[in-house]
PDB file of N, H, CA, C and O in Angstrom:
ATOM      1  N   UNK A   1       0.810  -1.183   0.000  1.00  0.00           N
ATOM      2  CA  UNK A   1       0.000   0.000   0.000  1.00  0.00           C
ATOM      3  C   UNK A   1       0.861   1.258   0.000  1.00  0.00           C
ATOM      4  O   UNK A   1       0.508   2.298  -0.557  1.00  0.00           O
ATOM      5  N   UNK A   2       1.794   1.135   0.531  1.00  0.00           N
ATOM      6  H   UNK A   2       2.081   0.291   0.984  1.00  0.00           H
ATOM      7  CA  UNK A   2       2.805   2.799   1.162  1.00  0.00           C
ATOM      8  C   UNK A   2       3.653   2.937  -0.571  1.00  0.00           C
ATOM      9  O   UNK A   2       3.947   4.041  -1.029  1.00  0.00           O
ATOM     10  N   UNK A   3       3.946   1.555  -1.367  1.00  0.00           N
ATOM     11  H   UNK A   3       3.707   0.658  -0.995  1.00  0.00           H
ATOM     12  CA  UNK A   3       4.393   1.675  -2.395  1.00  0.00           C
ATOM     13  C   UNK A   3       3.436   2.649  -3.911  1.00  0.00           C
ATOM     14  O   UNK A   3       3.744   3.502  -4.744  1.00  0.00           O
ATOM     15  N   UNK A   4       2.175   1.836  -3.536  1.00  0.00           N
ATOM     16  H   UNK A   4       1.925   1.143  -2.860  1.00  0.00           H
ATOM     17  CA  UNK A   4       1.247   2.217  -4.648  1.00  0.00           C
ATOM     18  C   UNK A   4       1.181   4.172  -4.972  1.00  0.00           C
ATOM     19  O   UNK A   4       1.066   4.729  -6.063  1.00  0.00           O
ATOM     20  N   UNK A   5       1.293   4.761  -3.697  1.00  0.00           N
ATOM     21  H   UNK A   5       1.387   4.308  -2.810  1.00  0.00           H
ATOM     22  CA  UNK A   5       0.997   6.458  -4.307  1.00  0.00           C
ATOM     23  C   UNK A   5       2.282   6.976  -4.943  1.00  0.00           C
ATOM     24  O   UNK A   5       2.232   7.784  -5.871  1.00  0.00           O
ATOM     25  N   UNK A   6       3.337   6.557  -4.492  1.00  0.00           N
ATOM     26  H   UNK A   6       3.377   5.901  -3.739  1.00  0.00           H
ATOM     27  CA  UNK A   6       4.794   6.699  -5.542  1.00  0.00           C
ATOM     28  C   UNK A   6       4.502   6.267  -6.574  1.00  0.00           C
ATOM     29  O   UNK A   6       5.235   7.061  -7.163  1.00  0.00           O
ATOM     30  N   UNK A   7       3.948   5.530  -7.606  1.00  0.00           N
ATOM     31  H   UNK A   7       3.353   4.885  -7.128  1.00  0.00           H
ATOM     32  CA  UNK A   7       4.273   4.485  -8.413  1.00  0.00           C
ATOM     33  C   UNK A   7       3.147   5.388  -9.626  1.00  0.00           C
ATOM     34  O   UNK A   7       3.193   5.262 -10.850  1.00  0.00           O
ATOM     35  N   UNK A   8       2.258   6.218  -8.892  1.00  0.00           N
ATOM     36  H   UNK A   8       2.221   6.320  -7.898  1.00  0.00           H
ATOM     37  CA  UNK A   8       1.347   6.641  -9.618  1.00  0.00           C
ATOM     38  C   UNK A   8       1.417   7.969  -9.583  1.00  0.00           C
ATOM     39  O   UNK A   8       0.525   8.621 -10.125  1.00  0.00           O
ATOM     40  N   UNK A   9       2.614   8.676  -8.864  1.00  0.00           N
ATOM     41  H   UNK A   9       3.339   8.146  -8.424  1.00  0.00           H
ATOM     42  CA  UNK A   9       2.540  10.197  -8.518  1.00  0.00           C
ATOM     43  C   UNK A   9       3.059  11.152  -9.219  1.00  0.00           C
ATOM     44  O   UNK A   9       4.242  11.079  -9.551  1.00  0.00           O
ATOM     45  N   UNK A  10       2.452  11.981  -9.493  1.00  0.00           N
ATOM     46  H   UNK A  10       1.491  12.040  -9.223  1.00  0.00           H
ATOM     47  CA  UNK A  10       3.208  13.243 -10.217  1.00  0.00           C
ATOM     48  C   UNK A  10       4.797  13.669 -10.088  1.00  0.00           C
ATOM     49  O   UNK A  10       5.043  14.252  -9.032  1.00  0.00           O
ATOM     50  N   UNK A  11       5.770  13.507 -10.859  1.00  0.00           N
ATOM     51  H   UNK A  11       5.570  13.034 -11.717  1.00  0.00           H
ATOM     52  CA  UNK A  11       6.779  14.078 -10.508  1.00  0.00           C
ATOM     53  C   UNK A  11       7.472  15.202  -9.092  1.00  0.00           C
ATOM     54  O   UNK A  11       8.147  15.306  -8.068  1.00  0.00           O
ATOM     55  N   UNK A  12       6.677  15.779 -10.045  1.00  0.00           N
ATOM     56  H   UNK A  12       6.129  15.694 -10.877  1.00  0.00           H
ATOM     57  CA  UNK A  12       6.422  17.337  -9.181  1.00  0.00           C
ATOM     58  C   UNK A  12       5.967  16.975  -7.767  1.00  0.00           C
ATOM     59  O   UNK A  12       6.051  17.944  -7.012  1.00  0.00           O
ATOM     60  N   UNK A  13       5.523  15.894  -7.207  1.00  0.00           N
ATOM     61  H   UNK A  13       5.454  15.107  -7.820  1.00  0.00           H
ATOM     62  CA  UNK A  13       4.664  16.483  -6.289  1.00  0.00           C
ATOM     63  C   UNK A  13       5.304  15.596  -4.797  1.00  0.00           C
ATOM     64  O   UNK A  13       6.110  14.669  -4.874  1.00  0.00           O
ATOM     65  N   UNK A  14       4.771  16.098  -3.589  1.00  0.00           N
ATOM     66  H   UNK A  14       4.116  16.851  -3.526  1.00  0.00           H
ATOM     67  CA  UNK A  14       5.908  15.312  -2.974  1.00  0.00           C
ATOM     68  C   UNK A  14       5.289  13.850  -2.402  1.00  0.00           C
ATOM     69  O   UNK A  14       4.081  13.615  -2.422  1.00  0.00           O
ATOM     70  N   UNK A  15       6.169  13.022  -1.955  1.00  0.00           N
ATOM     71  H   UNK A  15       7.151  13.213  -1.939  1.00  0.00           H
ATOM     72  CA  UNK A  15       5.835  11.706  -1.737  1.00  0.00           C
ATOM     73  C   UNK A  15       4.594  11.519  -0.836  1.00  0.00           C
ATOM     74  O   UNK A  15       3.842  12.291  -0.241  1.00  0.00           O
ATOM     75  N   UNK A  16       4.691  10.117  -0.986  1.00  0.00           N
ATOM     76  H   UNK A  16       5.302   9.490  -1.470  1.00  0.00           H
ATOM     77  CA  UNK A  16       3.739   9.785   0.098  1.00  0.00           C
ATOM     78  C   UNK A  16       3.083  10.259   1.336  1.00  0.00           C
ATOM     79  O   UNK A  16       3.818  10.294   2.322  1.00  0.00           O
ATOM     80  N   UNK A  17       2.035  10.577   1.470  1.00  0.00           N
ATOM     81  H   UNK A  17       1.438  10.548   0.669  1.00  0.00           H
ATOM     82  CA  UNK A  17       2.234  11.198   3.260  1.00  0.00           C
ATOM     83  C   UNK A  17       2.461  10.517   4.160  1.00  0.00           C
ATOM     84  O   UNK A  17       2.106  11.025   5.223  1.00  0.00           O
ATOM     85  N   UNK A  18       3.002   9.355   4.260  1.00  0.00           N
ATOM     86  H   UNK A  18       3.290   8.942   3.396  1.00  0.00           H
ATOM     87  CA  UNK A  18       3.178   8.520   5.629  1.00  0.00           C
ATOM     88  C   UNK A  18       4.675   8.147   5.121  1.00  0.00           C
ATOM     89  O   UNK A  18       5.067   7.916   3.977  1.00  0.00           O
ATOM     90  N   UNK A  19       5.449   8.169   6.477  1.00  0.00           N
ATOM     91  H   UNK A  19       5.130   8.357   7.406  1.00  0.00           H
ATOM     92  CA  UNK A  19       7.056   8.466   6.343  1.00  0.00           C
ATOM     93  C   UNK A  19       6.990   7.073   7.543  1.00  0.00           C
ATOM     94  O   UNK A  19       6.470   7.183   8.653  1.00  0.00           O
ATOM     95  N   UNK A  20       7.507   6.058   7.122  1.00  0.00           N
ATOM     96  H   UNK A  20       7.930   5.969   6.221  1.00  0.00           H
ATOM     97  CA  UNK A  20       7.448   4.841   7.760  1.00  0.00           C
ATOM     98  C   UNK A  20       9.026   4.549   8.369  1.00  0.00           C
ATOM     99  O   UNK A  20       9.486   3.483   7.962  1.00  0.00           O
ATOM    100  N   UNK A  21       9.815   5.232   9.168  1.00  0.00           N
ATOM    101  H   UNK A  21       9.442   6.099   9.498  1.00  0.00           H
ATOM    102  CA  UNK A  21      11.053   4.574   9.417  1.00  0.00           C
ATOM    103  C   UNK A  21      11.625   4.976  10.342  1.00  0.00           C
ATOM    104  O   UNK A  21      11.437   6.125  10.742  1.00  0.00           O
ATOM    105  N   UNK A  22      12.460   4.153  10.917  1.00  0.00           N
ATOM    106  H   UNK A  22      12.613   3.220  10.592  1.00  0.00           H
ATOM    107  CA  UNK A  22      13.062   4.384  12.199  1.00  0.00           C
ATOM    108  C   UNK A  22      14.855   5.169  12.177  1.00  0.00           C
ATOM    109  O   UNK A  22      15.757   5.031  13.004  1.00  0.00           O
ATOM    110  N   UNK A  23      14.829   5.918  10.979  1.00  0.00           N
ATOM    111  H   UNK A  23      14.096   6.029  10.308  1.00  0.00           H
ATOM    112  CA  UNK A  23      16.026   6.828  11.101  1.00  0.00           C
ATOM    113  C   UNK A  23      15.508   7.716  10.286  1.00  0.00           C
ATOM    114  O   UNK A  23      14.975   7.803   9.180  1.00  0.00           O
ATOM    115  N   UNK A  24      16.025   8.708  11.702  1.00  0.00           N
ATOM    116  H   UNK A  24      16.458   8.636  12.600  1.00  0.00           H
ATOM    117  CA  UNK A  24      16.119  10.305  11.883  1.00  0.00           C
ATOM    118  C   UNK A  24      16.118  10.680  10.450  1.00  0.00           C
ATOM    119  O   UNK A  24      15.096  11.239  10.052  1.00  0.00           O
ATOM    120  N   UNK A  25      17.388  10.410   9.324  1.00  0.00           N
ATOM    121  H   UNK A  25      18.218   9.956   9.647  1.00  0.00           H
ATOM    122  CA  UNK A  25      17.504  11.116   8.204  1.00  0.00           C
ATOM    123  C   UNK A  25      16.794  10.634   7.536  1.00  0.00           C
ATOM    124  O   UNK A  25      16.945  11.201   6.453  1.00  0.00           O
ATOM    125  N   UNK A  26      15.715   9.566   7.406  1.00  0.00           N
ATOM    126  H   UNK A  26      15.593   9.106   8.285  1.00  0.00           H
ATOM    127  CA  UNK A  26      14.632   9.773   5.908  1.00  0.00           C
ATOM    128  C   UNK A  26      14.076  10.299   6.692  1.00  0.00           C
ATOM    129  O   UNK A  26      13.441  11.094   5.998  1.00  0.00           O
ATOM    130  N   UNK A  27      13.840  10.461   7.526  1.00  0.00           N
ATOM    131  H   UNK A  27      14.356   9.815   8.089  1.00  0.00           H
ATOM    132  CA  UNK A  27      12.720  11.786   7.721  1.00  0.00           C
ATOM    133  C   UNK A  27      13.122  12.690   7.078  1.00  0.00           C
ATOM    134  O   UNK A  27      12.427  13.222   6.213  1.00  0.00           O
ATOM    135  N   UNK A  28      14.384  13.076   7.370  1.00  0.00           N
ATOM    136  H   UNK A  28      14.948  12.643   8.073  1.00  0.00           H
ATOM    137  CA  UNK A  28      13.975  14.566   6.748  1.00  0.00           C
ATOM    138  C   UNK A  28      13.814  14.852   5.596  1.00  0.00           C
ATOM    139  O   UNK A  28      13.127  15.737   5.085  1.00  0.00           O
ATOM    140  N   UNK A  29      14.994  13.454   4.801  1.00  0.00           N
ATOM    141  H   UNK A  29      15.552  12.735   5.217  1.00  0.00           H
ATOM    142  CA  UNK A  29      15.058  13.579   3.376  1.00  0.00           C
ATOM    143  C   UNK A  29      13.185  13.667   2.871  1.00  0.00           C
ATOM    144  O   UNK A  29      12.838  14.414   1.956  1.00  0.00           O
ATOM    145  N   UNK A  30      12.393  12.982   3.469  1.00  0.00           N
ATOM    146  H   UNK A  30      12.675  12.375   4.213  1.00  0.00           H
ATOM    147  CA  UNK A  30      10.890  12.596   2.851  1.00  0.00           C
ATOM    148  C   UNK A  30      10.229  14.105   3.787  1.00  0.00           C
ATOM    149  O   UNK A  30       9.053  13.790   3.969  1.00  0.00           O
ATOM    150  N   UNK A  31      10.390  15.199   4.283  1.00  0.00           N
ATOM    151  H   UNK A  31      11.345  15.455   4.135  1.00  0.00           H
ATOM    152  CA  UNK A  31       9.926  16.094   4.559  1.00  0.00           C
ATOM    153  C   UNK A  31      10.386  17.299   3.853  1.00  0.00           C
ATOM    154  O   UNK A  31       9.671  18.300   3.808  1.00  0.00           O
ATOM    155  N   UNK A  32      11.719  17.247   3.217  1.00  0.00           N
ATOM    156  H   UNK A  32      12.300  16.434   3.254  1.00  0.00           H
ATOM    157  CA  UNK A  32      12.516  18.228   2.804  1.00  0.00           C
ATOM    158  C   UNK A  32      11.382  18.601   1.270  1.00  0.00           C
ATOM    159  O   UNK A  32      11.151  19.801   1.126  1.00  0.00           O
ATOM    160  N   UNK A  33      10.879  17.862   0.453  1.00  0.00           N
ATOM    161  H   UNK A  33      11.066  16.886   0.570  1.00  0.00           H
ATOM    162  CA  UNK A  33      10.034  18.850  -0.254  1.00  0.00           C
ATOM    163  C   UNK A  33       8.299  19.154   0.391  1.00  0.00           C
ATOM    164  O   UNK A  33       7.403  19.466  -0.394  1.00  0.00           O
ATOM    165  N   UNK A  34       8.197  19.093   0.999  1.00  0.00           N
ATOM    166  H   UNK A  34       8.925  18.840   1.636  1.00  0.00           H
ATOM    167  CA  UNK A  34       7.358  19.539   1.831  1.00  0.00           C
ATOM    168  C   UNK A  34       7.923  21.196   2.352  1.00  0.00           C
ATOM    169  O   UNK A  34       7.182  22.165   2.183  1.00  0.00           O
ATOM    170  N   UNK A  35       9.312  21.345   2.990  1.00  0.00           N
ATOM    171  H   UNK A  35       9.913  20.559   3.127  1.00  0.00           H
ATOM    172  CA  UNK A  35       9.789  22.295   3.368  1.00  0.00           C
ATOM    173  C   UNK A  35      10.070  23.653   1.959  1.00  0.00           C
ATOM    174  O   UNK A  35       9.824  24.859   1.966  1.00  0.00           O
ATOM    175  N   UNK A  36      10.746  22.646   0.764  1.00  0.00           N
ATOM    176  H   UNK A  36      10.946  21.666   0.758  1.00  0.00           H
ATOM    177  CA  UNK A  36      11.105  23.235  -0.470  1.00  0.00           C
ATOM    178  C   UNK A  36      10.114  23.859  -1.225  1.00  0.00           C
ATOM    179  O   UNK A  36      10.386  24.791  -1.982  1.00  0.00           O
ATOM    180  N   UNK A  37       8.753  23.331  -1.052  1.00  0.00           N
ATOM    181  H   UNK A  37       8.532  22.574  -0.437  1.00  0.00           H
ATOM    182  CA  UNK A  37       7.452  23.942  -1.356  1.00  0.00           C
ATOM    183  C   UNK A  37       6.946  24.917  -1.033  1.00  0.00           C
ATOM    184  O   UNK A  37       6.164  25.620  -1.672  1.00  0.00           O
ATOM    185  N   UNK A  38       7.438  25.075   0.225  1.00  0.00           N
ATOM    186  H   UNK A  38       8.074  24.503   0.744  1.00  0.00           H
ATOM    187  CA  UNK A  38       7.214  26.331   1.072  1.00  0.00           C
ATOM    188  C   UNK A  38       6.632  26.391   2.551  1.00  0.00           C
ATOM    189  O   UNK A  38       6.703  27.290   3.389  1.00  0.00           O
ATOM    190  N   UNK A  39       5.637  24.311   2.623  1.00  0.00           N
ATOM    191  H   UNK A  39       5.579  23.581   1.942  1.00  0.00           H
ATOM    192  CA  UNK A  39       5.284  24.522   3.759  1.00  0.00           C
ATOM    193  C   UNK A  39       6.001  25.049   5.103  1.00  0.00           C
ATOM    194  O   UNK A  39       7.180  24.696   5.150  1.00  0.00           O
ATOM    195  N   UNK A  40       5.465  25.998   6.477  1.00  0.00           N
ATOM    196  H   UNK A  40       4.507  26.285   6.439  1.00  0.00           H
ATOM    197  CA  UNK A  40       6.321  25.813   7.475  1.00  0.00           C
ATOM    198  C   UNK A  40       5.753  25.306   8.705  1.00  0.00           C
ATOM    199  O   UNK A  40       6.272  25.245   9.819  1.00  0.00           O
ATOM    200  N   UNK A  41       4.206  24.830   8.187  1.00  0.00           N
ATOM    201  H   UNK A  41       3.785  24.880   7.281  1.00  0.00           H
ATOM    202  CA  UNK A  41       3.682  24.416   9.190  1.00  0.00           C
ATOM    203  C   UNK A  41       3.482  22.786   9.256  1.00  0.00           C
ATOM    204  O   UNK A  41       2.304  22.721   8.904  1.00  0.00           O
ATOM    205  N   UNK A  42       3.764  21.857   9.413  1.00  0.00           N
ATOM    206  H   UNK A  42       4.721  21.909   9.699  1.00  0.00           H
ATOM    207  CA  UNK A  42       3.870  20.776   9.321  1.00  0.00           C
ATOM    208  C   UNK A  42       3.242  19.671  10.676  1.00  0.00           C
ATOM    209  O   UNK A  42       3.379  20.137  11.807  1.00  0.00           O
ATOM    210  N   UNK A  43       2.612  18.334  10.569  1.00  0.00           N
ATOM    211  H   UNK A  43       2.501  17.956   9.650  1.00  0.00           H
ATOM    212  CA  UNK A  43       1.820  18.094  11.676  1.00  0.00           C
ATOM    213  C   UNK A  43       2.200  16.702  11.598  1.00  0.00           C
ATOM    214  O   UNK A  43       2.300  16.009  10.585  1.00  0.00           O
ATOM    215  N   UNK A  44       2.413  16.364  12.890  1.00  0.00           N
ATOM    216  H   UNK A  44       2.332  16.927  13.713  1.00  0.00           H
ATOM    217  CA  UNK A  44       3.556  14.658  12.682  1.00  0.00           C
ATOM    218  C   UNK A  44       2.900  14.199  14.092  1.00  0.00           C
ATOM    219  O   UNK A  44       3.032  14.657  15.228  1.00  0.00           O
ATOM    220  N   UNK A  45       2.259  13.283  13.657  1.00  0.00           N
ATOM    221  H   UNK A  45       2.152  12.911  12.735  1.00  0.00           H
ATOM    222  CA  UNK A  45       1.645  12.259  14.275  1.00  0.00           C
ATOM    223  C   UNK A  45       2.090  10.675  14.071  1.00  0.00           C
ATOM    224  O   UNK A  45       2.799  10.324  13.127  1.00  0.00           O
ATOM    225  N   UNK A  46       1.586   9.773  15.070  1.00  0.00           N
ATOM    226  H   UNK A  46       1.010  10.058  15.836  1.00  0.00           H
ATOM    227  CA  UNK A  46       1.812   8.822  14.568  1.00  0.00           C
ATOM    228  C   UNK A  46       0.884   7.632  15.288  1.00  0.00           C
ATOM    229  O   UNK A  46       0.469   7.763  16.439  1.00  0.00           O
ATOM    230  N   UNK A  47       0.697   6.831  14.729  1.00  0.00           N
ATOM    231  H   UNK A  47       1.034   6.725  13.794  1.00  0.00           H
ATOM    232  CA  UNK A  47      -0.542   5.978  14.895  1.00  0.00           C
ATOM    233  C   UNK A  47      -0.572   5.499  16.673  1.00  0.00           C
ATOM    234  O   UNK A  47       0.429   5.759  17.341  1.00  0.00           O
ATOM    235  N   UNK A  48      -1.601   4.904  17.239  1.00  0.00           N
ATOM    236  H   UNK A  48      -2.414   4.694  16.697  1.00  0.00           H
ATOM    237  CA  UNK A  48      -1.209   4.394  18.097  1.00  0.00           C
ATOM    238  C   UNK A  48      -1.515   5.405  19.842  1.00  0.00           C
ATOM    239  O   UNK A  48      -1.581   6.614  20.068  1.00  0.00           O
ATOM    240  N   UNK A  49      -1.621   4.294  20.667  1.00  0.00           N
ATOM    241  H   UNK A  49      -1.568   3.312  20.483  1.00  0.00           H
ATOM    242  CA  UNK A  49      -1.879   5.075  22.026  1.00  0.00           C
ATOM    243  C   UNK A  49      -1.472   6.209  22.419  1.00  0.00           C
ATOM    244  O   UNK A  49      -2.125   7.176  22.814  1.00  0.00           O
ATOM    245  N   UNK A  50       0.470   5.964  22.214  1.00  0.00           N
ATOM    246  H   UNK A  50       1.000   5.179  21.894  1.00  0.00           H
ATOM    247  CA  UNK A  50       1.312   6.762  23.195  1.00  0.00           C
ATOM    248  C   UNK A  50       1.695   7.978  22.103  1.00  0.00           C
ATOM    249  O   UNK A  50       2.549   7.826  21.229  1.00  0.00           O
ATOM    250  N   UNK A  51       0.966   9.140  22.288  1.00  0.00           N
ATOM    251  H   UNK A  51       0.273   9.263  22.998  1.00  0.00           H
ATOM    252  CA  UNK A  51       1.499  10.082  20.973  1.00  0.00           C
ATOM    253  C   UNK A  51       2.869  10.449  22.060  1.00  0.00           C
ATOM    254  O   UNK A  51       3.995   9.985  21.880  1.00  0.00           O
ATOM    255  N   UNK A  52       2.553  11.225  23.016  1.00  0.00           N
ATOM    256  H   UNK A  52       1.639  11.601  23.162  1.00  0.00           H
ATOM    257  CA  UNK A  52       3.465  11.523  24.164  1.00  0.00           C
ATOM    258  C   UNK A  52       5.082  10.862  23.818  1.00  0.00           C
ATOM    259  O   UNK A  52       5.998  11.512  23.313  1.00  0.00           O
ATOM    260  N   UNK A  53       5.134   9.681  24.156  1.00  0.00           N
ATOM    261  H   UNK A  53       4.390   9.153  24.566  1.00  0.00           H
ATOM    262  CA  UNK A  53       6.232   9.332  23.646  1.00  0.00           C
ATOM    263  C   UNK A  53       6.710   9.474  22.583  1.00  0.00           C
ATOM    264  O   UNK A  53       7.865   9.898  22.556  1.00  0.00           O
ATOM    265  N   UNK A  54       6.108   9.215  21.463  1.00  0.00           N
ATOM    266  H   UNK A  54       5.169   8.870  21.485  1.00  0.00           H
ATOM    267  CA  UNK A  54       6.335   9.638  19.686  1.00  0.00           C
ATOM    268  C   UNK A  54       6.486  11.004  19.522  1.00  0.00           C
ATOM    269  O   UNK A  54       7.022  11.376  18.478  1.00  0.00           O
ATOM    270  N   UNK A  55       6.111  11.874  20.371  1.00  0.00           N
ATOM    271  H   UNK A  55       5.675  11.572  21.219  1.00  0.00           H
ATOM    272  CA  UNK A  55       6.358  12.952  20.095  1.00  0.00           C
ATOM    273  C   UNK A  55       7.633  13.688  20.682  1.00  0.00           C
ATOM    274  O   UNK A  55       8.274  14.629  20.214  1.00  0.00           O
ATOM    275  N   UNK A  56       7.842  12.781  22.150  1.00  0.00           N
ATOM    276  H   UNK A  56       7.321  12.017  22.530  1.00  0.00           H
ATOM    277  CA  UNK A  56       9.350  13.239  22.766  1.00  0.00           C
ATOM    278  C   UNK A  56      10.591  12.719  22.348  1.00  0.00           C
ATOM    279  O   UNK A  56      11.709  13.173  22.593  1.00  0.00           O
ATOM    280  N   UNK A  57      10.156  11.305  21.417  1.00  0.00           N
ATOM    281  H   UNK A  57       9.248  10.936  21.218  1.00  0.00           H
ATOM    282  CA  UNK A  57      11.061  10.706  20.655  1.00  0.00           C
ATOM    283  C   UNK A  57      11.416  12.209  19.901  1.00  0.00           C
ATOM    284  O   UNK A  57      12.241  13.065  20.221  1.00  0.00           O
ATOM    285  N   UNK A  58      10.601  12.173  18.951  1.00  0.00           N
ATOM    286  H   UNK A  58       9.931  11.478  18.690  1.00  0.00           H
ATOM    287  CA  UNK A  58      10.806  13.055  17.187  1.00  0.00           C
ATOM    288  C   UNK A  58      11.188  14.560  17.799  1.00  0.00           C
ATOM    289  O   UNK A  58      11.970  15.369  17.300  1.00  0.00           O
ATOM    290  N   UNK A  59      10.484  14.688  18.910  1.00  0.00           N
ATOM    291  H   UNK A  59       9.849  14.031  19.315  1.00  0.00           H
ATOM    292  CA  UNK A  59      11.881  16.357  19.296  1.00  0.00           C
ATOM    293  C   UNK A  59      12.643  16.163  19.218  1.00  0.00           C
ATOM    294  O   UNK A  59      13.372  16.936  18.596  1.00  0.00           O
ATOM    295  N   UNK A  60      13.285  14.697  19.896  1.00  0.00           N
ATOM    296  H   UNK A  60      12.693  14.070  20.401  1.00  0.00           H
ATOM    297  CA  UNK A  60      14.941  14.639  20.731  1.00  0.00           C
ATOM    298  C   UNK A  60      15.597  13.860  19.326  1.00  0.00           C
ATOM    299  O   UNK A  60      16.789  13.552  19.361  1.00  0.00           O
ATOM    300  N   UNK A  61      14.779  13.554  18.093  1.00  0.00           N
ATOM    301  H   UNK A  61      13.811  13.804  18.064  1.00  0.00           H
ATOM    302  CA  UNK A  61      15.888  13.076  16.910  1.00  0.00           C
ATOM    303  C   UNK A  61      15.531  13.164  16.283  1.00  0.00           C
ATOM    304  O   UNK A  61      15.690  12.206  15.527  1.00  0.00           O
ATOM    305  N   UNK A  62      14.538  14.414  15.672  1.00  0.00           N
ATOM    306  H   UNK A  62      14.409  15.192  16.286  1.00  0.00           H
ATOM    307  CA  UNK A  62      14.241  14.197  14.410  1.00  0.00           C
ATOM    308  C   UNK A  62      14.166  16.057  14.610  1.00  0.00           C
ATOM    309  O   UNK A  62      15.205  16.715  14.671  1.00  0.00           O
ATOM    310  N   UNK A  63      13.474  16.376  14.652  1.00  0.00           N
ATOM    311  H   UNK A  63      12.630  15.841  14.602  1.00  0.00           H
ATOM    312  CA  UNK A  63      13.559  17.823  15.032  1.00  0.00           C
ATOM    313  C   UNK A  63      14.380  18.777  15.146  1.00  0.00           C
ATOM    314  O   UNK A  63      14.131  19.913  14.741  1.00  0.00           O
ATOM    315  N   UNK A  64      15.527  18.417  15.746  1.00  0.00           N
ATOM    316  H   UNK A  64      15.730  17.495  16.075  1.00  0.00           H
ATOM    317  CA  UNK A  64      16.881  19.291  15.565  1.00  0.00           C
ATOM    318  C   UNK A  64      17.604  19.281  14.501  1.00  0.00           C
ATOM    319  O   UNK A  64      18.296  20.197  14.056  1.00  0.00           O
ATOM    320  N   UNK A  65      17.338  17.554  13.821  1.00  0.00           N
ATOM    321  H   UNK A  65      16.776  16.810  14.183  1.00  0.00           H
ATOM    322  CA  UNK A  65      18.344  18.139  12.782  1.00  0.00           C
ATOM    323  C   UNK A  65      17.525  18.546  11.783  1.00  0.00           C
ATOM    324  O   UNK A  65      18.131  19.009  10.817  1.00  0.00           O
ATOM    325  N   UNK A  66      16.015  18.519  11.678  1.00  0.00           N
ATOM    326  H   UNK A  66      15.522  18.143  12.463  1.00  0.00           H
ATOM    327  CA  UNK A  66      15.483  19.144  10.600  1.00  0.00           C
ATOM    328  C   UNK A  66      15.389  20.718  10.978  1.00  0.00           C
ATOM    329  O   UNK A  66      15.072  21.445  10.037  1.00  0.00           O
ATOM    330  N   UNK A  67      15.566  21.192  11.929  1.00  0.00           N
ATOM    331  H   UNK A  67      15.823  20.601  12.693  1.00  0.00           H
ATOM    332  CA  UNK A  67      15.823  22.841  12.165  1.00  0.00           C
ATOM    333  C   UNK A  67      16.983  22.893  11.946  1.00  0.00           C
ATOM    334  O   UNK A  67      17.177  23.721  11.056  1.00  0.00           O
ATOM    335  N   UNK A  68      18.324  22.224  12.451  1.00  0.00           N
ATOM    336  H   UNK A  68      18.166  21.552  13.174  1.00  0.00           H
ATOM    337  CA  UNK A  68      19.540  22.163  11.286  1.00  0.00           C
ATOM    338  C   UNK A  68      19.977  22.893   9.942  1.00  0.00           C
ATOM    339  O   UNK A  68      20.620  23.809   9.428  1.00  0.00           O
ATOM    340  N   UNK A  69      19.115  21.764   9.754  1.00  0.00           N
ATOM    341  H   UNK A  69      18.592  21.020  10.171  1.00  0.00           H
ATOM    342  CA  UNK A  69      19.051  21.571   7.635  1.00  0.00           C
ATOM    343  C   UNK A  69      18.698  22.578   7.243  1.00  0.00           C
ATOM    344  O   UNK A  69      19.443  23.143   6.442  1.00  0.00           O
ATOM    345  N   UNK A  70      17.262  23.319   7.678  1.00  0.00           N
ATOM    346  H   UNK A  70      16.657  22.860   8.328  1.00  0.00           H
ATOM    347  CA  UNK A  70      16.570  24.488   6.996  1.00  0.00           C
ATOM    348  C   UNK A  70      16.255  25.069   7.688  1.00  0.00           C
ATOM    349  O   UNK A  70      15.092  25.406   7.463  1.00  0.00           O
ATOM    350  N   UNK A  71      16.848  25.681   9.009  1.00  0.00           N
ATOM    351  H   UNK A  71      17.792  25.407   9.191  1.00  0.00           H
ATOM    352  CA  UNK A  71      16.608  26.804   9.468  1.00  0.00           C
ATOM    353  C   UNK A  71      17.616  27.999   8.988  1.00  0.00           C
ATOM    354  O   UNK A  71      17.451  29.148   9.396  1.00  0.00           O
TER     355      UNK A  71
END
């Protein structure tokens, strides 16, 4: 399923909306045209009970280095 909207997607347009992986850098690489587009508001959730944790995870490793990259 996560394969099928690549396979059919506009060049131009950016990937998939669900970013499935457990290192820090495809995140950003799979957010970076999201950022290049212009968005700056962006909303990262993730399935499941504990957002709390998923969310103190993705501050403490995903977050800095995407303020890094393009701040």
């Amino acid at each position: 399923m996560e394969r099928l909207p690549t396979l059919f997607a506009d060049r131009n347009a950016p990937p998939a909306r669900w970013i499935v992986s457990t290192d820090p850098e495809e995140h950003i690489e799979k957010i970076k045209p999201y950022i290049e587009m212009g968005f700056r508001h962006l909303v990262f959730h993730a399935p499941g009970p504990d957002q709390s944790r998923f969310l103190k995870l993705y501050g403490e490793q995903v977050l800095p280095k995407l303020r890094q990259r393009f701040d």
